[in-house]
TIDO-655539 format. One record per residue: x, y, z of N, C-alpha, C in turn; residue number from 1; residue in three letters. Coordinates in steps of 0.02 Angstrom, whole numbers, always signed. Example, Ala and Ser with C-alpha at 12.3 -4.5 7.8 and 13.67 -1.06 7.14 Angstrom:
2
R    n.X    n.Y    n.Z   ca.X   ca.Y   ca.Z    c.X    c.Y    c.Z drense drenza
R   +660   -284   +390   +615   -225   +390   +660   -165   +390      1    ALA
R   +642   -112   +354   +684    -53   +357   +645     +2   +394      2    SER
END
This chain:
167
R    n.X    n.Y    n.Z   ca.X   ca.Y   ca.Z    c.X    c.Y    c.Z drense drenza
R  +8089  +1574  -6056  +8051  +1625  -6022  +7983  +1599  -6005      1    UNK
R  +7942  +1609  -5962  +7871  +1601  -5926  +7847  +1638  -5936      2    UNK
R  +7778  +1633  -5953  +7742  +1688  -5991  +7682  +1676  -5920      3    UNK
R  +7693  +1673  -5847  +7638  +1668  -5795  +7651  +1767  -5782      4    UNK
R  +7574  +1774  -5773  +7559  +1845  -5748  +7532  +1877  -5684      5    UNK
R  +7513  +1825  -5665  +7472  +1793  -5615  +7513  +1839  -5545      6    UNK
R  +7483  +1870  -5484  +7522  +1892  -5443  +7566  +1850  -5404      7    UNK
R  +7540  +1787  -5387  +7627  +1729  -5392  +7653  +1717  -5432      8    UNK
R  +7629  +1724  -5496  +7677  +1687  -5549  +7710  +1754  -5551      9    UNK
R  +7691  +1821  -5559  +7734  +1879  -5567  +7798  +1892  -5538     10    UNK
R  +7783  +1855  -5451  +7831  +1858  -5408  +7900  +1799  -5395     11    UNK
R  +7870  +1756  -5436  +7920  +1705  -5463  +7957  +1713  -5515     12    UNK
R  +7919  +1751  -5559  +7948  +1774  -5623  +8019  +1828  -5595     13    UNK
R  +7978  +1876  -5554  +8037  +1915  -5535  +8103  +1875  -5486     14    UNK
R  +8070  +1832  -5458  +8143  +1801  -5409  +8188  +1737  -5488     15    UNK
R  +8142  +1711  -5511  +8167  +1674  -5560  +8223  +1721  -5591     16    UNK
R  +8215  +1790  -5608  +8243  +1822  -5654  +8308  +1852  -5628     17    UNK
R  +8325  +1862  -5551  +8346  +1878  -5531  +8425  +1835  -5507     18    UNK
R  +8364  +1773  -5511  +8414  +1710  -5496  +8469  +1711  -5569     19    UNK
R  +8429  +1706  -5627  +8454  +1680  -5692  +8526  +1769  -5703     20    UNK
R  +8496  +1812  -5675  +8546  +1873  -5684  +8604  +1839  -5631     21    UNK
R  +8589  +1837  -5577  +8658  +1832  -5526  +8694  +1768  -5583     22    UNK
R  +8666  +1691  -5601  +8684  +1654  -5603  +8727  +1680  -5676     23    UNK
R  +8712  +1686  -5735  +8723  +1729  -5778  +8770  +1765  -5740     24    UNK
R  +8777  +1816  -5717  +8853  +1853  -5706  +8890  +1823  -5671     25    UNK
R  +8876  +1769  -5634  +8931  +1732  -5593  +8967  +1679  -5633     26    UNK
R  +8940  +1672  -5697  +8970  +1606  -5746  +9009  +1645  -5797     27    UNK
R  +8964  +1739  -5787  +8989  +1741  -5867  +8977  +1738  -5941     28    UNK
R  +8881  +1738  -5920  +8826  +1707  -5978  +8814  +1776  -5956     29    UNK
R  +8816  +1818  -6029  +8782  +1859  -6046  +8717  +1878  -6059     30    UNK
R  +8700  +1808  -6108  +8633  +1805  -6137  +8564  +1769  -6082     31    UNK
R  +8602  +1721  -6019  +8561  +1707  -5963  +8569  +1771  -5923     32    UNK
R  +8640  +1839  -5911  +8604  +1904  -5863  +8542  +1952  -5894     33    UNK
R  +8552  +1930  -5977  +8488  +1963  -6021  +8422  +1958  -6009     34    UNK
R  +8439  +1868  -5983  +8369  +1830  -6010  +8329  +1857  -5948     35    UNK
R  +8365  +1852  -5883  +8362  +1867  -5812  +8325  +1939  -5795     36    UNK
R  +8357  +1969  -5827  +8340  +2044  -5830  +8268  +2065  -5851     37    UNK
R  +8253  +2022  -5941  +8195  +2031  -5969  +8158  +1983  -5920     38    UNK
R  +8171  +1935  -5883  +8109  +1911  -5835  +8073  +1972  -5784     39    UNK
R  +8145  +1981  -5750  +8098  +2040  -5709  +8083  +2093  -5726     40    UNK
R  +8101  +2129  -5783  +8061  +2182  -5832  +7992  +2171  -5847     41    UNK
R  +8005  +2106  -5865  +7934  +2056  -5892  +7878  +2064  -5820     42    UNK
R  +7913  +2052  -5746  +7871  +2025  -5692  +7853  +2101  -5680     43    UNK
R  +7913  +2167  -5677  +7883  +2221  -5655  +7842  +2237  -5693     44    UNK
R  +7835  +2235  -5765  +7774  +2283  -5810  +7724  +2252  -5791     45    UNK
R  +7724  +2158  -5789  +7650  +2115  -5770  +7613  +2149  -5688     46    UNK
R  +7673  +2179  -5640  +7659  +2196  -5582  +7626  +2269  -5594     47    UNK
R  +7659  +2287  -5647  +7608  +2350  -5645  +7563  +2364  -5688     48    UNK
R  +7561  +2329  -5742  +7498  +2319  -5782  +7429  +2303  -5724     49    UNK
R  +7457  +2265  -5680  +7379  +2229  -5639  +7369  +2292  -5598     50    UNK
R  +7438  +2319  -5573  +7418  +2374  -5533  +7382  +2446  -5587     51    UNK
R  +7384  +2439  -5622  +7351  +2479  -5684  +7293  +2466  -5686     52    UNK
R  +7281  +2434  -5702  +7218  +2374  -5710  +7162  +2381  -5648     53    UNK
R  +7210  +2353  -5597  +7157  +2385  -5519  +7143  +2450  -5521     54    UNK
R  +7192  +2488  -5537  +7180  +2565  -5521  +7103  +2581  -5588     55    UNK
R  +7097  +2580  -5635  +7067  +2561  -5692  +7005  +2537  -5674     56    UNK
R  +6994  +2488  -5653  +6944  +2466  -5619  +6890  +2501  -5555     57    UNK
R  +6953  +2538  -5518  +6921  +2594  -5469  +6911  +2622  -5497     58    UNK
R  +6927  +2661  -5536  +6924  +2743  -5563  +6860  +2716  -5611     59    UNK
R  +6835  +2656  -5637  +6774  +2676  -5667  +6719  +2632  -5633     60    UNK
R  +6748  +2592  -5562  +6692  +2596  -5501  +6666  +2660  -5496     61    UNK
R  +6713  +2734  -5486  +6693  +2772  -5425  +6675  +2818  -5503     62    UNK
R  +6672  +2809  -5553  +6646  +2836  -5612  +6578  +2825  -5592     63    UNK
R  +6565  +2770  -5612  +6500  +2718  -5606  +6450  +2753  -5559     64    UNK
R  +6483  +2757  -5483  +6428  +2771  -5444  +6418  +2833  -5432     65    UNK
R  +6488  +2890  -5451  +6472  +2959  -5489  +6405  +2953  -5540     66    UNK
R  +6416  +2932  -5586  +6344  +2918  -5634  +6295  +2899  -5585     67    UNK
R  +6278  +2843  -5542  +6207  +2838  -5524  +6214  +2890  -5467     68    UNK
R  +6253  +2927  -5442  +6222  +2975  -5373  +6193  +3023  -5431     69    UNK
R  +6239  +3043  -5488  +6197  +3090  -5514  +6154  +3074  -5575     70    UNK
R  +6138  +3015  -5586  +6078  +2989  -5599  +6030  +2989  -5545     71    UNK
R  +6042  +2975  -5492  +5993  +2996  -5419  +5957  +3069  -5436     72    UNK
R  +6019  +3121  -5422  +6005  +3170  -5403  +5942  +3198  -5459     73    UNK
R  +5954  +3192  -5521  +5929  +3213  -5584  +5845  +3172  -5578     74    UNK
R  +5856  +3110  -5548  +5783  +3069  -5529  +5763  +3118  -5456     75    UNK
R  +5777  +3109  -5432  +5750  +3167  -5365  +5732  +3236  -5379     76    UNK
R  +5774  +3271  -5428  +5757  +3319  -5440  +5693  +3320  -5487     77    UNK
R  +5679  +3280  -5515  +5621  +3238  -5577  +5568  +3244  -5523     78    UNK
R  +5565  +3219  -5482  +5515  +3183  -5443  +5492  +3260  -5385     79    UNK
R  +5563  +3283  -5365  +5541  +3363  -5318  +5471  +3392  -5376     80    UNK
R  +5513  +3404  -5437  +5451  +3451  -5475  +5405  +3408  -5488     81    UNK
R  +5380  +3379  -5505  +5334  +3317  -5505  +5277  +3332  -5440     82    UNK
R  +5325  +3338  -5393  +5271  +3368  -5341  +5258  +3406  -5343     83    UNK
R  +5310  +3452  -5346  +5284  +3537  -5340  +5235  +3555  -5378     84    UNK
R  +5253  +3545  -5464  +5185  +3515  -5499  +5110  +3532  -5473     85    UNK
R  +5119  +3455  -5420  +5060  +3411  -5402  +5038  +3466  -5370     86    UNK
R  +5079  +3484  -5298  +5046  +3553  -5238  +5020  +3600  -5296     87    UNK
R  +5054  +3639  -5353  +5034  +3698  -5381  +4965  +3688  -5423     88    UNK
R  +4954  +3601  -5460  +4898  +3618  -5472  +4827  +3602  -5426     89    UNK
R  +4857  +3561  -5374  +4811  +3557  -5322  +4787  +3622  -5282     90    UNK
R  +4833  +3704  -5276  +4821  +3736  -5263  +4798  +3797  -5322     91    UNK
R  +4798  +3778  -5378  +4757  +3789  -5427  +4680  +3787  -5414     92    UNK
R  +4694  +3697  -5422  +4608  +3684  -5392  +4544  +3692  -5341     93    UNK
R  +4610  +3703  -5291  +4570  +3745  -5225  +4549  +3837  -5237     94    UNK
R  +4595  +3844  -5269  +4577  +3926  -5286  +4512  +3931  -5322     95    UNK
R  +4515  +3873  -5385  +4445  +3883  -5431  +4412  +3867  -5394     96    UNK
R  +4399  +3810  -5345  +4345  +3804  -5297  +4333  +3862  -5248     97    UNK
R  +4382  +3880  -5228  +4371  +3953  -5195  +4318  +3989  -5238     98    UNK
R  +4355  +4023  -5302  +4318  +4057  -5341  +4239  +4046  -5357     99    UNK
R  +4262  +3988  -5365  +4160  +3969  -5397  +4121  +3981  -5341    100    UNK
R  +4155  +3940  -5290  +4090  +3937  -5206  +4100  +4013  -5198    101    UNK
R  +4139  +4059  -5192  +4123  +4137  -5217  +4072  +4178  -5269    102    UNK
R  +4077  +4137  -5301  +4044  +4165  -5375  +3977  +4131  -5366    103    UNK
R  +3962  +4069  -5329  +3896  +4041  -5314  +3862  +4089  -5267    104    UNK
R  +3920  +4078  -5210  +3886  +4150  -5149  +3839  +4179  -5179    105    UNK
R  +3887  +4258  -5225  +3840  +4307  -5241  +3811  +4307  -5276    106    UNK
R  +3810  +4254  -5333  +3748  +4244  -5365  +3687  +4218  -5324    107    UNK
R  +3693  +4182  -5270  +3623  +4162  -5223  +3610  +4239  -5188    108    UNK
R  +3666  +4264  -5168  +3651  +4335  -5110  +3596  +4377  -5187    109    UNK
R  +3616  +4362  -5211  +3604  +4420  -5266  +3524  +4394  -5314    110    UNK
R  +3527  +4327  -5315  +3458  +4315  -5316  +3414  +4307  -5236    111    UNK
R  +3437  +4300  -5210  +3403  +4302  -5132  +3368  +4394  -5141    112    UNK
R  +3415  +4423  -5153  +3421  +4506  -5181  +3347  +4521  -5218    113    UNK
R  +3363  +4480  -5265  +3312  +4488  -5323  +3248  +4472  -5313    114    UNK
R  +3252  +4407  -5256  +3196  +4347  -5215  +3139  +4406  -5169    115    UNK
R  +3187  +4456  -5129  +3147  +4501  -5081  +3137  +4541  -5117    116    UNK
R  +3186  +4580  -5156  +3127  +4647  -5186  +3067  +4630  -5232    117    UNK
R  +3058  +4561  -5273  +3024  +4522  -5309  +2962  +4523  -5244    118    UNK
R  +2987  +4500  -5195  +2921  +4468  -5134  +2885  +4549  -5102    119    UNK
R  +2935  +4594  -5098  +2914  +4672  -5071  +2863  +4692  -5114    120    UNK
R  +2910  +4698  -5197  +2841  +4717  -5228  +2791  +4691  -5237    121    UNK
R  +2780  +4602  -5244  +2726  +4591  -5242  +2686  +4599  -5183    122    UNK
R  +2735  +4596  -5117  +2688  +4632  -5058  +2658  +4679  -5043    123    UNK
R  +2707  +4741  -5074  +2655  +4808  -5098  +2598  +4801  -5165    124    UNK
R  +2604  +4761  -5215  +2557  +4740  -5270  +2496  +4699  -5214    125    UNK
R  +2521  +4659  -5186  +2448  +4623  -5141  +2414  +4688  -5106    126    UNK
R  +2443  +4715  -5071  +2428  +4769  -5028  +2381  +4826  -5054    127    UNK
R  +2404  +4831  -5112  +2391  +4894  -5150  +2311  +4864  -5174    128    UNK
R  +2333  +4797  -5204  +2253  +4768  -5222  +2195  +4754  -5170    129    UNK
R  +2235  +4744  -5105  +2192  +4723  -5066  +2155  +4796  -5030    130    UNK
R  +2195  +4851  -5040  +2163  +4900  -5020  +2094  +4944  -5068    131    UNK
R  +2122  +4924  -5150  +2073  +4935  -5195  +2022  +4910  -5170    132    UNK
R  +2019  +4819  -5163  +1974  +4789  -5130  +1929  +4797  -5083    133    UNK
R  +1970  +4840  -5038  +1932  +4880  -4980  +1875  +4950  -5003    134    UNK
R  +1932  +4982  -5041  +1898  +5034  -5070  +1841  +5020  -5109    135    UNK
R  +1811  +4968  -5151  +1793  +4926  -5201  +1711  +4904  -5158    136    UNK
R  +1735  +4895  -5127  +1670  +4863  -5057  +1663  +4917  -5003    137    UNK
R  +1690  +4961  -5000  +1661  +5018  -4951  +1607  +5066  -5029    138    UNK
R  +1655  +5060  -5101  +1625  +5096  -5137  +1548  +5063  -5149    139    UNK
R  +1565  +5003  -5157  +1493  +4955  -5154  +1463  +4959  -5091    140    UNK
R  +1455  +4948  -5027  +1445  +4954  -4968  +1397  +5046  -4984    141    UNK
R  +1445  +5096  -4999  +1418  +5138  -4998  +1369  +5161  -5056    142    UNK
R  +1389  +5127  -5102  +1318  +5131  -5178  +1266  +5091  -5148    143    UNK
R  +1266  +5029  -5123  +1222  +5006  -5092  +1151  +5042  -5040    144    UNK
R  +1214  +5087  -5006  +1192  +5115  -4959  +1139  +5170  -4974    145    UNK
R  +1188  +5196  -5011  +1136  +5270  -5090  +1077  +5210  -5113    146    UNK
R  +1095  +5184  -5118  +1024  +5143  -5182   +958  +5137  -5136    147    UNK
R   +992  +5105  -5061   +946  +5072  -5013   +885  +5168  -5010    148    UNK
R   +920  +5206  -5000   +901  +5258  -4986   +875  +5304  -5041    149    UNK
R   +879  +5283  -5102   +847  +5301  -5160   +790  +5246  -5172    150    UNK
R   +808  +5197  -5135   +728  +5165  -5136   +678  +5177  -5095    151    UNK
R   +708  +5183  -5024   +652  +5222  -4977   +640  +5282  -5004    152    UNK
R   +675  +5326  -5051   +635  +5382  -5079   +594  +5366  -5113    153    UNK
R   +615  +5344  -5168   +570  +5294  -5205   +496  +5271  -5169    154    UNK
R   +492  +5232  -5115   +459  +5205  -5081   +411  +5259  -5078    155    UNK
R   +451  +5312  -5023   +409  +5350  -4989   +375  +5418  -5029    156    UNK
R   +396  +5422  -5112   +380  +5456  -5163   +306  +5414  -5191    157    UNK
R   +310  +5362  -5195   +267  +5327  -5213   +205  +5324  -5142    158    UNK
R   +208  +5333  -5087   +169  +5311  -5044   +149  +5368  -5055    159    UNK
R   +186  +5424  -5043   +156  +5499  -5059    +96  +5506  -5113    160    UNK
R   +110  +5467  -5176    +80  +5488  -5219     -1  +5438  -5221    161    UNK
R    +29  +5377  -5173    -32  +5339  -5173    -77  +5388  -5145    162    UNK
R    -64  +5440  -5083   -112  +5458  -5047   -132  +5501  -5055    163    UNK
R    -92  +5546  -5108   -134  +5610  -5142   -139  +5622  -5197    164    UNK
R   -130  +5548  -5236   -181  +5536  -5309   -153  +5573  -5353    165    UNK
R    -82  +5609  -5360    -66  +5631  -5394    +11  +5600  -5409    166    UNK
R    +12  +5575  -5493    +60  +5540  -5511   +115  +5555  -5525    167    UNK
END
């Protein structure tokens, strides 16, 4: 017997075996239509072991690249949220910037707020002083004015008295 497995040796095996059966029943050798027989038993199982074997080989090719598409998919899907992620906290960060340059706003509107009625009242406080001021110097202006005229009394009390000797 030949122990070749090989896809020619398989196919030799099977014509070899085929030969040794005819030749075997044409002589009358039992144990050569046996031997004949177990050749091509031998060549069909080797023929389908390989065809096993190939098939075997596909089925954990198309395993294989089952695993990396959905090793893909599971990385893509990794990477989608990864972004989405990225947009949600980037639009996070635009909101707090929203918020603050909001929250800056009215805190300036609101000291700007604070800035004019601060500047009003001290405009009515200047105003108010500057009118005392006025009042202050018309009141002086006008004590002045009394005094000037309590001195010409004065004056003219005294000239009086120079001229008629009585004190």
């Amino acid at each position: 017997m030949s122990d070749s497995t090989d896809v020619g040796g398989g196919m030799f095996d099977k014509l070899k075996g085929k030969a040794k059966e005819a030749i075997g029943s044409a002589v009358g050798n039992d144990d050569l239509t046996t031997e004949g027989r177990l050749e091509q038993d031998k060549a069909d199982a080797a023929r389908e072991a390989k065809r096993l074997e190939t098939e075997a080989a596909q089925v954990e090719s198309e395993a294989q690249v089952e695993a990396e598409l959905r090793q893909n998919t599971v990385e893509q899907q990794r990477l989608q949220a990864e972004q989405v992620a990225r947009q949600r906290e980037a639009q996070l960060e635009a909101e707090r910037k929203r918020s603050e340059e909001q929250l800056d706003q009215q805190f300036d509107q609101r000291e700007r707020a604070v800035e004019q009625a601060a500047a009003r009242q001290q405009g009515a406080a200047n105003r108010e002083e500057i009118d005392a001021l006025a009042e202050k110097a018309q009141a002086e202006q006008e004590a002045a004015r009394i005094e000037a005229q309590a001195e010409a009394a004065r004056q003219a009390a005294r000239s009086i008295e120079d001229t008629t000797g009585t004190p």
